[in-house]
C-alpha positions in Angstrom: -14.2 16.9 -0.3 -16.3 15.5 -3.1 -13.4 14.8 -5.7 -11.7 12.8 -2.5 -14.3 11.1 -1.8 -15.1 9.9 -5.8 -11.6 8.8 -6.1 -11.6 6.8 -2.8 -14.0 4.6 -4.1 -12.5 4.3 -7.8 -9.4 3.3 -5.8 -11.4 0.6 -4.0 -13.7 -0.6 -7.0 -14.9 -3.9 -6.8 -12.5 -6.3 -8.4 -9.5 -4.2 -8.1 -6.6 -3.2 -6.3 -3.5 -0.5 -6.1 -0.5 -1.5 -7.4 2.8 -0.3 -5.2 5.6 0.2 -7.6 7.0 3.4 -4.9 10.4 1.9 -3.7 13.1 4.6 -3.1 16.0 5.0 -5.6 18.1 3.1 -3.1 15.7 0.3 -2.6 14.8 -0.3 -6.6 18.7 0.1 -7.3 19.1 -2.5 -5.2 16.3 -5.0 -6.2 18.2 -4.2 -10.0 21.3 -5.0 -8.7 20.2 -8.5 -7.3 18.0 -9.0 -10.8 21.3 -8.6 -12.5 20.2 -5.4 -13.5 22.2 -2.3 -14.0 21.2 0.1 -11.3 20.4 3.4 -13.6 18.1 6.1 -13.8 16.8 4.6 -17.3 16.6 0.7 -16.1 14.0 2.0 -13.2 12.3 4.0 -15.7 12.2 1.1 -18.2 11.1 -1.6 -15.1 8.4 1.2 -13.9 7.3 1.3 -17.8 7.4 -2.1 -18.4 4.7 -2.5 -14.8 2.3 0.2 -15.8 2.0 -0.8 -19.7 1.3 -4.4 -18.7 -1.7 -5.2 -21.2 -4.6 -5.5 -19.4 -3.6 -4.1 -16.6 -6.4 -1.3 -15.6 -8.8 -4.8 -15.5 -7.6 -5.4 -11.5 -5.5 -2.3 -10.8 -7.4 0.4 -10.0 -4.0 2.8 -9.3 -0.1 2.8 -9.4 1.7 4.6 -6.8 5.4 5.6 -8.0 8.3 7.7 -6.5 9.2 11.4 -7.1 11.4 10.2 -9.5 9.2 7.9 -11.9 6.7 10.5 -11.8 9.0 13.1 -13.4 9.9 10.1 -16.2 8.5 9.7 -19.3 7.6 6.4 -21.1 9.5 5.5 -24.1 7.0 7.5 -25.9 7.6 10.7 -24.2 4.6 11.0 -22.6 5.0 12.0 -18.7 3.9 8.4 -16.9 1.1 10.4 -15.0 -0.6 10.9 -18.2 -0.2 7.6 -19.7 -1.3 5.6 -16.9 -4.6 7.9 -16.7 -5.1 7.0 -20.0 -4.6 3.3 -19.8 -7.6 3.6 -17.1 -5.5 3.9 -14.1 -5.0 6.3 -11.6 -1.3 7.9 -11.0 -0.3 8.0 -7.1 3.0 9.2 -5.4 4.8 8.5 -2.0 5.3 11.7 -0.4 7.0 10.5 2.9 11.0 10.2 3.3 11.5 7.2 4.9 11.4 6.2 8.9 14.1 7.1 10.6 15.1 6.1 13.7 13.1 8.2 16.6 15.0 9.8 19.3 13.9 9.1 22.5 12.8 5.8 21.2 15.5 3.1 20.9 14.6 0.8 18.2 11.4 2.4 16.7 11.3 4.6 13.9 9.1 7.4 13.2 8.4 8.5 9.6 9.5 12.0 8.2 8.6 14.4 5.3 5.9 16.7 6.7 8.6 19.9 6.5 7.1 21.6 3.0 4.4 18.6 2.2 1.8 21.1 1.2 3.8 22.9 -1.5 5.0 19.2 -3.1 1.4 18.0 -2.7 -0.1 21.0 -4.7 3.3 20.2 -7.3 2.3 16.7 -7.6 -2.0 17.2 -8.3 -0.2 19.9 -11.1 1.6 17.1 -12.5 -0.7 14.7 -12.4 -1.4 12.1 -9.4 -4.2 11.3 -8.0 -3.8 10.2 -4.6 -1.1 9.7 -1.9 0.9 7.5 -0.1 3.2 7.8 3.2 4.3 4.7 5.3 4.8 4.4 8.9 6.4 1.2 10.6 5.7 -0.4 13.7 8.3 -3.3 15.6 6.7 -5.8 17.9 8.5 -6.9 21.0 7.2 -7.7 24.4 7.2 -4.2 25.1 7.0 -2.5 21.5 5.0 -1.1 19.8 5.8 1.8 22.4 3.2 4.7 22.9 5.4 7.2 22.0 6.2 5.6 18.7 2.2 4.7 18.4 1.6 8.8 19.0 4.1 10.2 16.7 3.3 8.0 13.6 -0.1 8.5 14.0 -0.2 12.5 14.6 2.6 12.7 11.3 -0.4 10.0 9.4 -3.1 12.7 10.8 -0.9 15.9 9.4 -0.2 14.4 6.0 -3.9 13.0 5.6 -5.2 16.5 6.1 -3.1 18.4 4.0 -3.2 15.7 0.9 -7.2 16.2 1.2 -7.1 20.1 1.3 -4.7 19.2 -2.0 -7.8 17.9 -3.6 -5.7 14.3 -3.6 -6.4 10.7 -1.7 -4.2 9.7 1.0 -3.8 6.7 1.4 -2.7 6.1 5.2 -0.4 3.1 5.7 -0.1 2.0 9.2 2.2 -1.2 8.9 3.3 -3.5 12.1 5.9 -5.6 10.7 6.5 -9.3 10.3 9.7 -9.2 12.0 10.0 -11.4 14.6 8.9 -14.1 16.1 5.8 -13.1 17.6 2.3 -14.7 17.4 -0.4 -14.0 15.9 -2.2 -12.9 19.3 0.6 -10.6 19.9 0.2 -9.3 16.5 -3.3 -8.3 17.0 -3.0 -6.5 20.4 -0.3 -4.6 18.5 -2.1 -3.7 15.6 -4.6 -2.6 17.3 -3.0 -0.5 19.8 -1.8 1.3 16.1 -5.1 1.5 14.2 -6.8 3.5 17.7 -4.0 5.6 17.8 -4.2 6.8 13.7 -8.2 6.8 14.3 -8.1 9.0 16.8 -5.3 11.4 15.0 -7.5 11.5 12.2 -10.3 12.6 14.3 -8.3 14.9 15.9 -7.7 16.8 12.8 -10.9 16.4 10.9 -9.8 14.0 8.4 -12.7 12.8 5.8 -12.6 9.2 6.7 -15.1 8.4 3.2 -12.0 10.3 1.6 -8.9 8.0 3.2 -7.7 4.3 1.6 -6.7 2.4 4.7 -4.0 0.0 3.9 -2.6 -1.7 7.2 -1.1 -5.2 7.6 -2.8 -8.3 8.3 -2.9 -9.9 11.4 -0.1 -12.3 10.9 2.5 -14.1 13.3 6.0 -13.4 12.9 8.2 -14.2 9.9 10.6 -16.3 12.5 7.3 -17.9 14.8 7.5 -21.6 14.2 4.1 -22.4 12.9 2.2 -20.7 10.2 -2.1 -19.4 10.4 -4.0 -20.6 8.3 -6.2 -18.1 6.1 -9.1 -18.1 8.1 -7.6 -17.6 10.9 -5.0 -14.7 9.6 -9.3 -13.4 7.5 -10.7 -13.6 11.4 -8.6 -11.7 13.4 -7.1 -8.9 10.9 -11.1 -8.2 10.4 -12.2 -8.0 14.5 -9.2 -5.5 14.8 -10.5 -3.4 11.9 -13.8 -3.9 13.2 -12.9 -2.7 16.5 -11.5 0.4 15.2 -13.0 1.7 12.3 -16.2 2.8 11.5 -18.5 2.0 8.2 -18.0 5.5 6.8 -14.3 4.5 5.8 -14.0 4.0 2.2 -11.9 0.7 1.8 -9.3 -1.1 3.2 -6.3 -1.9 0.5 -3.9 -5.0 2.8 -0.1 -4.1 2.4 1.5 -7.9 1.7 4.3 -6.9 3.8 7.0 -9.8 2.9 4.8 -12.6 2.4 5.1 -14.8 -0.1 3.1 -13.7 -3.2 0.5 -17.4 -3.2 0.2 -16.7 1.2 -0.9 -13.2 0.4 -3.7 -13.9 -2.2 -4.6 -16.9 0.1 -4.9 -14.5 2.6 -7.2 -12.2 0.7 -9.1 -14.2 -0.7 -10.1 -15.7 2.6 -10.6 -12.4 4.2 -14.0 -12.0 1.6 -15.5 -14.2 3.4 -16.7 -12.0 6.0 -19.0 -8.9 5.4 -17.5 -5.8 6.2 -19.2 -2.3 5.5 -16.1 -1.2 3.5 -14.3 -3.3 0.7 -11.5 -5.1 1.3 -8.8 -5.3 -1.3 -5.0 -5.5 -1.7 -2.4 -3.1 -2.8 0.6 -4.9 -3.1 4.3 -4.5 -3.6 6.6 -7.3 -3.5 4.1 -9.7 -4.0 3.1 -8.4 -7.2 6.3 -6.7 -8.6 8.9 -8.8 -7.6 8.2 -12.1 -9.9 7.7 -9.9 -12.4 11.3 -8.2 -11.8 13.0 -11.9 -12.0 10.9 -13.3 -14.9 12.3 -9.6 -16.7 16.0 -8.9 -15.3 16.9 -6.3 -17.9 16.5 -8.3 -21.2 14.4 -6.3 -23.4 13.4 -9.6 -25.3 11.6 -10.5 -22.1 9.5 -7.2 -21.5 6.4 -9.2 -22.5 7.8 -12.3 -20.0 7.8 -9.7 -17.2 4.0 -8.5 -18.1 2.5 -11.7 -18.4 3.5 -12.9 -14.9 2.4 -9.6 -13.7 -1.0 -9.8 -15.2 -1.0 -13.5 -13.1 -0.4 -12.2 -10.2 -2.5 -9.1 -10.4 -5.1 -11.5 -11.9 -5.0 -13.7 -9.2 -5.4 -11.3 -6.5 -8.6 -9.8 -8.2 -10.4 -13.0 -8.5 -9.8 -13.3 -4.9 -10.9 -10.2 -4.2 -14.5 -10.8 -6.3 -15.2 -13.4 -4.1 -16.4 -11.0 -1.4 -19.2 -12.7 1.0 -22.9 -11.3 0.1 -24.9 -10.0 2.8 -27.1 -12.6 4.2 -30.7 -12.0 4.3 -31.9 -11.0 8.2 
């Protein structure tokens, strides 16, 4: 469990964070399209490329998780993208679920899938190269929802894939993400996420899971995309940190925020305000849209404006760093 354990905290290393570049084929094709972008194999390649190459890069990003499919590319170069990011001084990861689906028995919840021959692609992907792991579950918020059957099933499929990526010798990271959708507030956001993180704790347990060998990366404690007023940082820092107080213990190795459709400057806000209160693990980002997506429009496809689509990456990866090296310092007792 050693290796795990190492890489954990390399993932979680002060002043950096994981960059999510893992949309499916169908999601990417489809951020392309909207970029003006030709949706092709080659144009996802050359966007992935262009992300992982940004100069400087490996200075807040720790890791890059990619698809099946990028992982298989090659950069321009020819060399497979799980060797060149290692040698830029980042480590490769992979998404190994398929996607939630909608959950019979459940009427509007999903549960996640992929578990049906993950130990023989895990072992496929530490042969070709990654480092660690990544498989999503989503989470609705109603009145009513999350339900317990949908907090169960994610969890115990979170448990299953966490244990068999660590007997892979790779780093799962373990994604438990209630979503903004909504208009719910920030109170009912917390009792929700909650309700999650004790059910993926106590999964883990269940099944032995090294927690000092997980990355945690939930979503903060945030009202609903439709609620009519917004939380400030602080208060969005205060409560995302008592739920993950009250459910996780110091031995975790780090907690890596999802952005989960905020804007890129609310997100960093966000993080930067959670530092201000001292944790026993490090809290950091690993961010998608946030991060990718300005990059993506300052780029759309012009190969005159790779460097355009770098330099507002570094920003924003940049940005969220700094925020994240303003971590609180234990006060004296």
């Amino acid at each position: 469990m050693a290796p795990c354990r190492q890489i954990a905290a390399q993932m979680v290393a002060p002043g950096k964070g994981v960059l999510a570049a893992d949309e499916s084929i169908g999601t990417m094709s489809g951020r392309l399209e909207k970029a003006g972008v030709e949706a092709t194999a080659e144009n996802r390649r050359r966007y992935r490329e262009l992300l992982a190459a940004t100069p400087g890069l490996a200075d807040g990003a720790s890791g890059i998780i990619f698809c099946d499919e990028t992982l298989r590319q090659t950069f321009a170069d020819r060399r497979p993208f799980a060797q060149a990011v290692h040698a830029l001084g980042i480590l490769p990861g992979i998404k190994v679920d398929t996607g939630a689906k909608p959950c019979p028995g459940l009427p509007g919840e999903k549960v996640t899938e992929g578990l049906d021959g993950l130990p023989a692609r895990l072992a496929e992907y530490a042969e070709i190269g990654a480092a660690f792991a990544k498989w999503r579950a989503v989470f609705v918020i109603t009145d009513e929802l999350p339900s317990r059957g949908a907090v169960r099933g994610n969890s115990n499929a979170l448990a299953r894939y966490a244990a068999a990526c660590q007997e892979a010798g790779i780093v799962p990271i373990v994604e438990p993400e209630v979503l903004m959708d909504g208009a719910h507030s920030i109170e009912r956001c917390a009792k929700a996420t909650a309700a999650v993180h004790a059910g993926v704790r106590e999964e883990l347990e269940l099944l032995g899971v090294d927690l000092t060998g997980i990355v945690l990366k939930p979503n903060m404690v945030i009202e609903g995309a439709d609620h009519p007023e917004s939380a400030s940082p602080a208060r969005v820092a205060e409560a995302t940190v008592e739920v993950l107080r009250a459910a996780w213990p110091d031995e975790l190795a780090g907690v890596a925020f999802l952005s989960g459709g905020q804007s890129p400057e609310r997100a960093t806000a966000n993080l930067e305000a959670m530092q201000q209160h001292d944790t026993s693990w490090p809290l950091t980002f690993s961010f998608g849209r946030a991060l990718v997506d300005p990059a993506l429009a300052a780029w759309h496809g012009d190969p005159a404006l790779v460097a355009a689509g770098q330099a507002v990456l570094a920003e924003r990866v940049a940005a969220n760093a700094a925020a994240v090296r303003r971590r609180a310092q234990p006060q004296p007792v």
